[in-house]
N, C-alpha and C positions, 0 to 999 in steps of 0.2 A: 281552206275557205277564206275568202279576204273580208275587209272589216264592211266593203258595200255590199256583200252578197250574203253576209250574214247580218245586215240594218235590212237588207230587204224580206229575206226570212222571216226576221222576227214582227216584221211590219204583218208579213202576210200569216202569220201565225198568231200574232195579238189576238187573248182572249178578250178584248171589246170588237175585235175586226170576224174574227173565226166564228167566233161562238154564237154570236146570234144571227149570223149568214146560216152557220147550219143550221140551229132551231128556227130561223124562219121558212128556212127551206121543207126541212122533215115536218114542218107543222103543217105550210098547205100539202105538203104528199098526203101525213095523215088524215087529216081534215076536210081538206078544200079549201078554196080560198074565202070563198063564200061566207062561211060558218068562222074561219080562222080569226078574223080581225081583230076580236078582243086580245087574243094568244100576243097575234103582232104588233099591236101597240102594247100592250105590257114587255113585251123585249123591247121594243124600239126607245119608250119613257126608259127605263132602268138604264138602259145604256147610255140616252141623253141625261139623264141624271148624274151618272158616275162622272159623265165627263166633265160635265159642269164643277161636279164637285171637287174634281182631281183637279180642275182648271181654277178656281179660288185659293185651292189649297198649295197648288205650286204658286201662283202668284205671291201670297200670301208668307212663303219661303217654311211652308209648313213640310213639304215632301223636297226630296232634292231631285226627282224625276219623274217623269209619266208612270215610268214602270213601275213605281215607289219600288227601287229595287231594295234598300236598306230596309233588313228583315223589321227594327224595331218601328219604323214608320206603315209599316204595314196593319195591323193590329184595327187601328181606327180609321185608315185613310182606307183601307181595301176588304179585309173580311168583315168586319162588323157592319160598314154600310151596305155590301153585298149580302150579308145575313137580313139585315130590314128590308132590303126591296127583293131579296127572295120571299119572304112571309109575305109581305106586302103585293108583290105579284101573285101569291098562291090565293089572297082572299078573293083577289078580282078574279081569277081564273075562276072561283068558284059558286062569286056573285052571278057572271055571263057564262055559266054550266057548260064551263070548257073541260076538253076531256084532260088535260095534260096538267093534271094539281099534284099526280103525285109521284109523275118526273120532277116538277118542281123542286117538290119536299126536298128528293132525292138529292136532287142539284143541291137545295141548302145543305144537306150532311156532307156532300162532297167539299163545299166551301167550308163547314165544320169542322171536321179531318183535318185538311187544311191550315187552317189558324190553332188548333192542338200544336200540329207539329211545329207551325211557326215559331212557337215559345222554345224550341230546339235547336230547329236549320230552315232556312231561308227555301222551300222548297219552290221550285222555277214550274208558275202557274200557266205561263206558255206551253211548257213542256207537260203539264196536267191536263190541262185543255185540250194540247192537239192528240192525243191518245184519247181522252174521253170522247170526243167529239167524233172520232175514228168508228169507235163502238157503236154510237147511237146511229149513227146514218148504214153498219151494214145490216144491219136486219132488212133497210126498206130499201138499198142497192148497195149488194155486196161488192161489187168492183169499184165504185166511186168509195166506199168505207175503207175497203183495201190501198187505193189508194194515198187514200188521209192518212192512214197509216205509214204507210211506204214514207211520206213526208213529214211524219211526228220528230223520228231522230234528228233531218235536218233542226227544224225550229229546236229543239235541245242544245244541240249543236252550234248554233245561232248565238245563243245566249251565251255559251262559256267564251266565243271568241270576242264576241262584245264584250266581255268581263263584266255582265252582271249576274252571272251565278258561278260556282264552281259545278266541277263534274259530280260531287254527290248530289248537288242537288238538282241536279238533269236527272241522274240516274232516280234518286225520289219521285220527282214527278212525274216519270214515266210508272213506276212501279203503283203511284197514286191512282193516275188517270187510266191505265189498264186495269187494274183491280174494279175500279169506281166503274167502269166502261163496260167490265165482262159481266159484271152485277148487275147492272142496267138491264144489261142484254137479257140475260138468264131472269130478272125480275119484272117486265113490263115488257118484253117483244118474244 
């Protein structure tokens, strides 16, 4: 894989690009569009939030990348703030009596997990996400889920040729985002 075709992978595999494409998608399947709105502005705010904040804090020369790929900058620039606008999206979700509070939850323990291991190895949240994400969408179309799948290894793969992760921590995040994914699965569809 060459270094453009794995910058574009992991473009297309970025958990602020991935992840709330797919829960906005699964949410009007589930829901409707109708009923959804609150769902999709609490994804849309959290993700303009993060960017903003990841956009101060590289200015700033607090992170040394988008990715904050340096495990020890991660801690306060990436799960902790995503642990506040996870709760913080669960209350709204439960003020406009949306059905999806406790994927949410779910989602914060995944981010959880997460930042545990972070205190260990650097585990590649691209490569969590795109197996998490994989899971959540085959319940509601098993062949579009299969195929997120089929495309998780790339994005892993993505990441060790860009050298911002080593291969354990590909292999982690897949191991993370499959477990965290088949749980979903098996717990809420």
């Amino acid at each position: 894989m060459t270094k453009p075709t794995a910058a574009l992978l992991s473009t297309i595999g970025h958990p602020f690009l991935l992840l709330p494409l797919v829960l906005a998608w699964l949410t009007i399947r589930k829901a409707g569009l109708a009923t959804s709105w609150p769902t999709l502005a609490a994804i849309g705010i959290c993700i303009v939030v993060m960017v903003v904040f990841l956009y101060f804090r590289k200015q700033k020369g607090e992170i040394s990348n988008w990715d904050v790929s340096a495990r020890k900058e991660r801690s306060s620039n990436i799960y902790q703030p995503i642990l506040l606008l996870t709760a913080v999206a669960a209350a709204a979700m439960y003020f406009f009596r949306q059905p999806f509070i406790s994927d949410t939850l779910f989602f914060g323990l995944l981010i959880a997990v997460c930042y545990a291991i972070n205190v260990r190895i650097k585990v590649s949240q691209h490569t969590v996400m795109g197996y998490y994400v994989s899971f959540l969408v085959m319940p509601v179309h098993f062949w579009i889920g299969l195929g997120l799948l089929a495309f998780a290894p790339f994005i892993g793969w993505s990441r060790i040729v860009l050298g911002r992760h080593k291969k354990n921590e590909v292999i982690l995040g897949t191991v993370v985002g499959t477990v965290f994914g088949l749980l979903h699965w098996w717990l809420f569809d």
